[in-house]
FITIZA-292208 format. One line per 3 residues: number of its first residue (from 1); their letters; for each residue z, y, x of C-alpha. Coordinates in nm, 3 decimals, m for minus. Layout:
# residues N
NUM) a) Z:Y:X ~ ...
//
This chain:
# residues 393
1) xxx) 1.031:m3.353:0.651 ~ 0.726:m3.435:0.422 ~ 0.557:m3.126:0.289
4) xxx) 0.329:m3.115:m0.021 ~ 0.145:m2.855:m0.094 ~ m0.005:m2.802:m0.461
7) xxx) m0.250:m2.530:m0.596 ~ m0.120:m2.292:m0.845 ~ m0.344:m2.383:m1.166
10) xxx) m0.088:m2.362:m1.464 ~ 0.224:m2.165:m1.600 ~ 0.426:m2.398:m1.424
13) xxx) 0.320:m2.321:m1.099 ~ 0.310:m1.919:m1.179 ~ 0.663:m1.956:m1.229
16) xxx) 0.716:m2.136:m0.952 ~ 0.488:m1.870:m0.761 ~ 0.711:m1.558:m0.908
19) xxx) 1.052:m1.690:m0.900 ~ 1.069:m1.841:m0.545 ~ 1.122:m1.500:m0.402
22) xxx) 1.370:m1.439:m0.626 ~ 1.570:m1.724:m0.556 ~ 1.516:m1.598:m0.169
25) xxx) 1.636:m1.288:m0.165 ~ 1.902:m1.328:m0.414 ~ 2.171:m1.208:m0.193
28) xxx) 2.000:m0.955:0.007 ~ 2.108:m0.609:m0.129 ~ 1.776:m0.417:m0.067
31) xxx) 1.519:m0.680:m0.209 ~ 1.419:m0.497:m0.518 ~ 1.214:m0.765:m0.749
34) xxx) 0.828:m0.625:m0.821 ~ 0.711:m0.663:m1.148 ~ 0.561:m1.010:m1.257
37) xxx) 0.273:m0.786:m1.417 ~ 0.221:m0.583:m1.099 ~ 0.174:m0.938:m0.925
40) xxx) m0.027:m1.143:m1.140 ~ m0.284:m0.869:m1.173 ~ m0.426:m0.929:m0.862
43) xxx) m0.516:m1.298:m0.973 ~ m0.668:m1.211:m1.244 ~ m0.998:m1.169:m1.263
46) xxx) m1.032:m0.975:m1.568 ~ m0.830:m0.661:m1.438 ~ m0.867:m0.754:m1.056
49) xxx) m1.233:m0.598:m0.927 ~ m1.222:m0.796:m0.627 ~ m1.356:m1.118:m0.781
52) xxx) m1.666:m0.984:m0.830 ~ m1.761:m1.015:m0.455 ~ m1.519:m1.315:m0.334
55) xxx) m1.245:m1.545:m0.449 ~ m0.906:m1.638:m0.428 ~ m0.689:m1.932:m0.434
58) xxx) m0.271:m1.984:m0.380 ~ m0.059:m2.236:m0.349 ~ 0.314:m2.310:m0.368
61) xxx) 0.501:m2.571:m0.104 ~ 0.752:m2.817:m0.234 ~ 0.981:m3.042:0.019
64) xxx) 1.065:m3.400:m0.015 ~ 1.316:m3.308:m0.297 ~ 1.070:m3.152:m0.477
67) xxx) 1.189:m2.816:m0.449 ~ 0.977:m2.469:m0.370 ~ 1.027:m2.340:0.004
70) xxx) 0.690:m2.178:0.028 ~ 0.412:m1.993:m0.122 ~ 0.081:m1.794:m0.012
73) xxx) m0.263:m1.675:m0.148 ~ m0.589:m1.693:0.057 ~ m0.880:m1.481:m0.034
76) xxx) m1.180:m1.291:0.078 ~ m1.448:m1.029:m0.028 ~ m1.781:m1.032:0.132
79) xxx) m1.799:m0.651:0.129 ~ m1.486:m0.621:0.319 ~ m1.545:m0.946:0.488
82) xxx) m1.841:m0.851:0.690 ~ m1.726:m0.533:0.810 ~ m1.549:m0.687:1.096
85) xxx) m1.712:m0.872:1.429 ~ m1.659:m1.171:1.232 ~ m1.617:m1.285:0.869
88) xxx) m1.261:m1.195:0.824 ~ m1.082:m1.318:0.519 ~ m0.717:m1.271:0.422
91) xxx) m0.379:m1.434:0.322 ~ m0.075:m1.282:0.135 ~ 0.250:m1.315:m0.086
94) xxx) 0.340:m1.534:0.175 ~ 0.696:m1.644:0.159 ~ 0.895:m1.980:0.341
97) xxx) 1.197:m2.096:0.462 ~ 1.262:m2.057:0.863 ~ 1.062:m2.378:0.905
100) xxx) 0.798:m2.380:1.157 ~ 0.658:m2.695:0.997 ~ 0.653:m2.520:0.653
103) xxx) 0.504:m2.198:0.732 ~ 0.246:m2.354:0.954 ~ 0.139:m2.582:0.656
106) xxx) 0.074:m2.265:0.462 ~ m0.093:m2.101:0.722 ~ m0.295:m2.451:0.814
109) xxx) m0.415:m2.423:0.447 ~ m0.524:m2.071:0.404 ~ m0.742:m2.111:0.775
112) xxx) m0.874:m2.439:0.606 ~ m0.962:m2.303:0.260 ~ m1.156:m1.968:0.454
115) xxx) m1.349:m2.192:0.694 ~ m1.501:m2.354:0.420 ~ m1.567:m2.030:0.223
118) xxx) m1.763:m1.893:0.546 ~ m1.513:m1.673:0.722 ~ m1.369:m1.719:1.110
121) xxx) m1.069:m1.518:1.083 ~ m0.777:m1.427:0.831 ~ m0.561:m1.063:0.867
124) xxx) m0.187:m1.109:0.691 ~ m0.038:m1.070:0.504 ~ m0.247:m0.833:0.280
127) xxx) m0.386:m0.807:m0.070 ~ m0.650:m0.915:m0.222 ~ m0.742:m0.588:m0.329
130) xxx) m0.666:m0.214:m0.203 ~ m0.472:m0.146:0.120 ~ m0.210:0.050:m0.080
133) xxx) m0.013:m0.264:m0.212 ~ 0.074:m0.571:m0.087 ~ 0.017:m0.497:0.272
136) xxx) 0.147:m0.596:0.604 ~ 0.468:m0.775:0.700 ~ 0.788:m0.575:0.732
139) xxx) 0.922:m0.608:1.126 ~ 1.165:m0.297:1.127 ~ 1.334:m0.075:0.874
142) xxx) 1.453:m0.306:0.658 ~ 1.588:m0.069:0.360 ~ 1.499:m0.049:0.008
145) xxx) 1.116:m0.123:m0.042 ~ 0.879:0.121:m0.238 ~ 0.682:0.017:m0.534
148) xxx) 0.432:m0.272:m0.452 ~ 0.570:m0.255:m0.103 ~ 0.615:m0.569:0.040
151) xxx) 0.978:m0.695:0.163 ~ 1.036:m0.956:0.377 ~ 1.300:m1.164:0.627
154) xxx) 1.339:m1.032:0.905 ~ 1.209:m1.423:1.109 ~ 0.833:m1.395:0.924
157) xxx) 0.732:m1.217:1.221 ~ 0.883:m1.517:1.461 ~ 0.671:m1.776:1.208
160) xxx) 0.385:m1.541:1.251 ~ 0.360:m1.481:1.619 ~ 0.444:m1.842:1.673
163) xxx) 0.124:m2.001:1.485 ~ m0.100:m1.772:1.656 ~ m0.134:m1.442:1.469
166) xxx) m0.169:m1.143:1.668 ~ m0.060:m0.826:1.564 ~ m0.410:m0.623:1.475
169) xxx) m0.226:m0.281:1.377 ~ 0.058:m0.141:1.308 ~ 0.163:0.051:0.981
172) xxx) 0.417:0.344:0.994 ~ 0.611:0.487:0.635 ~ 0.702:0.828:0.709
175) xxx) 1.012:1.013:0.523 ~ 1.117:1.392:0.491 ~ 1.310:1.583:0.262
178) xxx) 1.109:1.842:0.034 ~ 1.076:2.175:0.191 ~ 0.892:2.380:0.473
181) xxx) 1.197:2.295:0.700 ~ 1.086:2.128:1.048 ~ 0.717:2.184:0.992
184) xxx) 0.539:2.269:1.317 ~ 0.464:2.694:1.318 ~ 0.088:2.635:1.400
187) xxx) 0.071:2.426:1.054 ~ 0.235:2.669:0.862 ~ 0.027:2.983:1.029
190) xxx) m0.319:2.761:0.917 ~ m0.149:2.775:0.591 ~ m0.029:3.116:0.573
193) xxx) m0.399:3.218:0.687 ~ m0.545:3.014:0.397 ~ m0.312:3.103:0.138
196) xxx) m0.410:3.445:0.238 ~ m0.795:3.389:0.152 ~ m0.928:3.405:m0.183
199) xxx) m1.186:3.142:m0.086 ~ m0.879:2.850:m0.097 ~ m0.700:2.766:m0.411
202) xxx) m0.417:2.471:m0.453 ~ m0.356:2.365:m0.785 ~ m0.175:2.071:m0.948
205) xxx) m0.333:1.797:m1.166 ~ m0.395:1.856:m1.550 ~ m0.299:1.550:m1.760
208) xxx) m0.520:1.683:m2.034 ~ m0.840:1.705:m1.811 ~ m0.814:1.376:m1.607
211) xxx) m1.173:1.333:m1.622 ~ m1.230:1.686:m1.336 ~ m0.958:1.558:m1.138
214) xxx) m1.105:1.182:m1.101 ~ m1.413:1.300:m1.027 ~ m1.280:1.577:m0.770
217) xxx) m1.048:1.270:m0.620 ~ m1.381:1.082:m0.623 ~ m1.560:1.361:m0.415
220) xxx) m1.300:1.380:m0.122 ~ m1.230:1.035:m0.113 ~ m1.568:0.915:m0.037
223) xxx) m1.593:1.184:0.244 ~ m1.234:1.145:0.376 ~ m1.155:0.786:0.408
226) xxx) m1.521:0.629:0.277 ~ m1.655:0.625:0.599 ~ m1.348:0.432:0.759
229) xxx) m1.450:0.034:0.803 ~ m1.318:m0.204:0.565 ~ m1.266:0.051:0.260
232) xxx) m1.534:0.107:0.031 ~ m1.641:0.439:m0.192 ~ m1.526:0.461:m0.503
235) xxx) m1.716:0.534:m0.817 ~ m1.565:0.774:m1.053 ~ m1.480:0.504:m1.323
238) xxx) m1.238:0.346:m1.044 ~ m1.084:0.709:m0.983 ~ m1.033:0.740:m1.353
241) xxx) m0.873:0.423:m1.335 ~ m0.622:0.486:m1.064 ~ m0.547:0.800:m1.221
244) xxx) m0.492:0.636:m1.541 ~ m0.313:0.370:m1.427 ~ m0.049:0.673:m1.315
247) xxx) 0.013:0.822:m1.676 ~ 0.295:0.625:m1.783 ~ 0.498:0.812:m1.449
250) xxx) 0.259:1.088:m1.376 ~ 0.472:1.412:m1.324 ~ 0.163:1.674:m1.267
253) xxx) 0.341:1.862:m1.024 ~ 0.335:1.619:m0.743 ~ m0.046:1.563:m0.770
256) xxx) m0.233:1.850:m0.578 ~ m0.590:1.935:m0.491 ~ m0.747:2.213:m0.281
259) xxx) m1.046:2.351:m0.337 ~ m1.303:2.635:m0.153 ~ m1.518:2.845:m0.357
262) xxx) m1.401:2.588:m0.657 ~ m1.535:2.249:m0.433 ~ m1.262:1.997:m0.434
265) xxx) m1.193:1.954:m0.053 ~ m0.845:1.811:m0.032 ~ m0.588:1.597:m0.225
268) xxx) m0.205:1.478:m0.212 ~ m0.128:1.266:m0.472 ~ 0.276:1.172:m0.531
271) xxx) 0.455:0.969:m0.792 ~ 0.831:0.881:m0.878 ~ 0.912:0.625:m0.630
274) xxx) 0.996:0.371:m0.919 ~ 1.144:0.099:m0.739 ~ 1.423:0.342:m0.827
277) xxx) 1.362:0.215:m1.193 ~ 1.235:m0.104:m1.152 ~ 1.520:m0.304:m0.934
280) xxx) 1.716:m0.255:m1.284 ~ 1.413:m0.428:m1.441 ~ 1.484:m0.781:m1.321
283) xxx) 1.083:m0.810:m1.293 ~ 0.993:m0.794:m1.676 ~ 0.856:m0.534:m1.826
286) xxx) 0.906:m0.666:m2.195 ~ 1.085:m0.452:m2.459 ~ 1.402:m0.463:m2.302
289) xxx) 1.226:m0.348:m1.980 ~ 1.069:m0.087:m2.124 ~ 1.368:0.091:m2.328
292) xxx) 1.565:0.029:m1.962 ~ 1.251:0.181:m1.787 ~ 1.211:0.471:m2.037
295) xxx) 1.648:0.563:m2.011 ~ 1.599:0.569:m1.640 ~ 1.329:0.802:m1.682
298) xxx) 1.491:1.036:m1.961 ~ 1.787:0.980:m1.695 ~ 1.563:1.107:m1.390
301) xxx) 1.662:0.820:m1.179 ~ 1.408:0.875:m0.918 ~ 1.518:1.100:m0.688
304) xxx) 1.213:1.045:m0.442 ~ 0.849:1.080:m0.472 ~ 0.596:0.865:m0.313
307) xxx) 0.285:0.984:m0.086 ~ 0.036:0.756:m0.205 ~ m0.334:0.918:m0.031
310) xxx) m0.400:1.158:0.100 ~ m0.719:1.335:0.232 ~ m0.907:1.623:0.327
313) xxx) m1.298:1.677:0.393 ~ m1.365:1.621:0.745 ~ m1.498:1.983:0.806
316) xxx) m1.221:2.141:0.668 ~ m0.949:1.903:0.819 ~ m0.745:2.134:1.103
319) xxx) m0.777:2.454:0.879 ~ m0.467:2.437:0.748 ~ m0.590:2.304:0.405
322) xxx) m0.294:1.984:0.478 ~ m0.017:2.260:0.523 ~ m0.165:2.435:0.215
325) xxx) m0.112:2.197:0.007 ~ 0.252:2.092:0.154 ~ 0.338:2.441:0.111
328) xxx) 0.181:2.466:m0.287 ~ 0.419:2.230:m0.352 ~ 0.712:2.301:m0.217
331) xxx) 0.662:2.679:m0.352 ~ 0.752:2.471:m0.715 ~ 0.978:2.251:m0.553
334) xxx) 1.232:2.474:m0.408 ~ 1.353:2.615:m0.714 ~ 1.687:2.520:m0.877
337) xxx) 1.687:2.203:m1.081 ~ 1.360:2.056:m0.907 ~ 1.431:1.666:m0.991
340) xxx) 1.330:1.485:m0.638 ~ 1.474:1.574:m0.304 ~ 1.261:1.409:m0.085
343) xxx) 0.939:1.224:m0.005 ~ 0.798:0.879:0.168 ~ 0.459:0.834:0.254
346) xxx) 0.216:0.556:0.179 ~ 0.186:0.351:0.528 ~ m0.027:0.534:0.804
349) xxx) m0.187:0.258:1.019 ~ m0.144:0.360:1.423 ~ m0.530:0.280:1.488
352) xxx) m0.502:0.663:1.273 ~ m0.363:0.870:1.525 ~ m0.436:1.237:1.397
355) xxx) m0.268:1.140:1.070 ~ 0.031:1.024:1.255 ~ 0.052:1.328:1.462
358) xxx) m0.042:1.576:1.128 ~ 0.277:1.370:0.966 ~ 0.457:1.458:1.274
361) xxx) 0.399:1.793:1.270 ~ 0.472:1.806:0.905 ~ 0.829:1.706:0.988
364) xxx) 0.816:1.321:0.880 ~ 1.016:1.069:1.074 ~ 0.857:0.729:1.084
367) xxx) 1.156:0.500:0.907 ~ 0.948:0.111:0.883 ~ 0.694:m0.012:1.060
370) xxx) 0.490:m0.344:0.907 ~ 0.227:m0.503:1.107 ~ m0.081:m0.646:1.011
373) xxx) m0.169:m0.968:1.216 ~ m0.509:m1.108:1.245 ~ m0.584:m1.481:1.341
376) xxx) m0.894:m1.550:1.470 ~ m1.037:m1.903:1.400 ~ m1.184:m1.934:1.743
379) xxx) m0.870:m1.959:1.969 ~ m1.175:m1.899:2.303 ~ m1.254:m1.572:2.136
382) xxx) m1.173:m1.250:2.265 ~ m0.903:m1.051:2.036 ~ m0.945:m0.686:1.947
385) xxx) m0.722:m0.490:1.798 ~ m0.835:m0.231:1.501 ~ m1.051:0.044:1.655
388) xxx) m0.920:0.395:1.646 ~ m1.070:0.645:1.416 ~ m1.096:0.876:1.747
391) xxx) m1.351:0.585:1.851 ~ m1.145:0.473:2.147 ~ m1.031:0.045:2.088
//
C-alpha cells in the first residue's frame, strides 16, 4: 500500500485532523468525543505557552484511495527537552489503522522531524503542553475516558512496542467513592491529630477571591511538584489562569487548601468530571453546545468529580495534612443531597511511589493504567526508565 503523508496547514486538513477519530471510534460505546476547542488549543500559539520555547508540527496519513487512516503531532520544548540524558522531544494525538506500515510512517516522521530540530529521543504519546491532558496511551481499563483523557484501541500498544518504543513509566487513575470508608486508621489518626490543632485549618476555594487562592496554589506547587524533572514552576499569572480556566464548572466545594499558622501548605483541587456532559456534545461547543452543556449542568449530570493535583509541602507531607483535607471534604460531602458520589484521580505515574501508596491508603483502587513509551534515537544506547522520586532508577 502507498502511504502519503501531508502536513496539516489549512482548514481542510484540521478537519481531517479532528474528525478521523471520530470516524474511528464510531462504534465503540465508551469513546466520548473531546472538544474540537479543547484540541486545537494546543496548536495554537496564541493560547498555547509552549511555543514560546519550541515548536510543533502534525500531520495526517492518507492511503492510495485518498482516504485518512492516520494522524500525529511532533513537538518539543527546550526547557523540558533538556531535562532528560538526552534531548527528548515528543509525539501525540496519534491515531492509525492496525497497519504496521501506517503507524510506522507516522512514527518514521515524527523521529525525522525531531532529529532535525536537535533532539535524540521522542516519549508518546503526550502533549505538547502540561502532563495533565493528552497523556500516555491507554493499555488497560478501557471504560469511559475523563475530560482531556486520552482513549485509544486497545492494538496501539502492539504498533508501539513493535517500532521500538519502550515503555518509560507507567500511569495509574485511581477511583473511590466519597467518604472516610476504607481509609487506612494511621491516615485518619494524622488527621484526627491535626484537625485537633488550632495551628491547621482546611478551607474550600472562594470564587470571589481567586486572586489568594492562585497565588496560595502557586506557593505549594512550586515546592511540591517544582522540583520534580521535566515540570517547571509556575508563575502566579499561569495559576490564575488554570484557576480561571475552571470557572465555567468550578463547584467551590471540591477545591481545598490547608494552611498552618495561615501559610498555604497543601491543596486538592476537584472538578465535575464533564465528559459526563460533553459525550452529549458531539465535540462542538457552539450555541447548541452550550444550552446542551448548561441543561446538563442545571440537570447535575455529573455524578463524579475529578482529582486533578494534588500536593502538599514536603515538610509537612506524612502529618496527616493529605487525610485532612480528604476528611474536610467529606465532612460537606456526607450530608443528604451532596450531588457527586464518587471520585477519580488525575493519573499517578509509578516512578511516584509514595503517592501511589498515600492513594492506597486513602482507599483508591487503581482502575486504568496508560503508559508512556520513550524511543530513543540511538538504538546502541542504553534505556532507562523514569527515575523514582525516592531516587532509586
Amino acid at each position: 500500500m502507498q502511504y502519503k503523508i501531508l502536513e496539516v496547514k489549512d482548514k481542510k486538513g484540521i478537519d481531517e485532523f479532528l474528525m478521523l477519530p471520530v470516524r474511528f471510534y464510531r462504534n465503540e460505546p465508551n469513546y466520548i468525543r473531546p472538544l474540537n476547542e479543547d484540541v486545537e488549543k494546543v496548536f495554537n500559539p496564541k493560547i498555547n505557552k509552549s511555543f514560546r520555547n519550541g515548536e510543533c508540527i502534525r500531520w495526517i496519513l492518507k492511503d492510495g484511495d485518498d482516504e485518512t487512516v492516520g494522524r500525529v503531532a511532533a513537538f518539543y520544548d527546550k526547557k523540558i527537552a533538556g531535562n532528560n540524558e538526552q534531548p527528548t522531544g515528543g509525539m501525540g494525538f496519534f491515531e492509525c489503522i492496525n497497519n504496521k506500515e501506517a503507524a510506522f510512517r507516522l512514527f518514521d516522521a515524527c523521529r525525522e522531524w525531531l532529529t532535525d530540530k536537535g533532539m535524540e529521543a521522542m516519549d508518546g504519546p503526550v502533549n505538547f503542553g502540561d502532563r495533565d491532558r493528552w497523556w500516555g496511551l491507554l493499555v488497560d481499563g478501557f471504560s469511559e475516558p475523563n475530560y482531556c483523557v486520552p482513549w485509544n484501541f486497545k492494538y496501539y500498544k502492539d504498533l508501539f512496542e513493535d517500532y521500538g518504543f519502550q515503555n518509560y513509566f507507567n500511569q495509574y487513575t485511581f477511583r473511590r467513592h466519597i467518604g472516610v470508608d476504607g481509609i487506612h486508621p494511621a491516615i485518619m489518626e494524622k488527621a484526627e491529630r491535626v484537625f485537633r490543632n488550632p495551628d491547621y485549618s482546611f478551607r474550600h476555594i472562594d470564587r470571589r477571591n481567586l486572586g489568594k487562592a492562585a497565588d496560595d496554589f502557586r506557593i505549594v506547587y512550586n515546592q511540591a511538584w517544582g522540583r520534580h524533572s521535566g515540570v517547571k514552576d509556575i508563575t502566579k499569572t499561569h495559576a490564575e489562569a488554570l484557576l480561571n480556566s475552571f470557572k465555567p464548572i468550578m463547584d467551590e466545594e471540591l477545591i481545598w487548601f490547608a494552611y498552618h499558622k495561615d501559610d498555604p501548605i497543601g491543596f486538592y483541587i476537584m472538578i465535575p468530571e464533564i465528559n459526563q456532559i460533553i459525550k452529549h456534545l458531539g465535540g462542538k461547543l457552539d450555541l447548541v453546545g452550550k444550552i446542551k452543556f448548561m441543561y446538563h449542568k442545571w440537570r447535575k449530570t455529573c455524578r463524579k468529580t475529578y482529582g486533578v493535583i494534588f500536593g502538599v509541602v514536603p515538610q509537612f507531607q506524612s502529618k496527616g495534612i493529605e487525610g485532612g483535607m480528604i476528611k474536610a471534604f467529606a465532612n460537606i460531602a456526607v450530608r443528604p443531597g451532596f450531588q457527586y458520589n464518587e471520585i477519580e484521580l488525575n493519573w499517578i505515574g509509578d516512578f511516584n511511589p509514595a503517592m501511589i501508596k498515600l492513594a492506597n491508603q486513602l482507599a483508591f483502587k487503581p482502575i486504568k493504567t496508560h503508559v508512556t513509551w520513550r524511543y530513543l534515537f540511538d538504538r546502541e544506547k542504553e534505556f532507562k526508565r523514569a527515575k523514582s522520586l525516592l531516587g532509586k532508577d
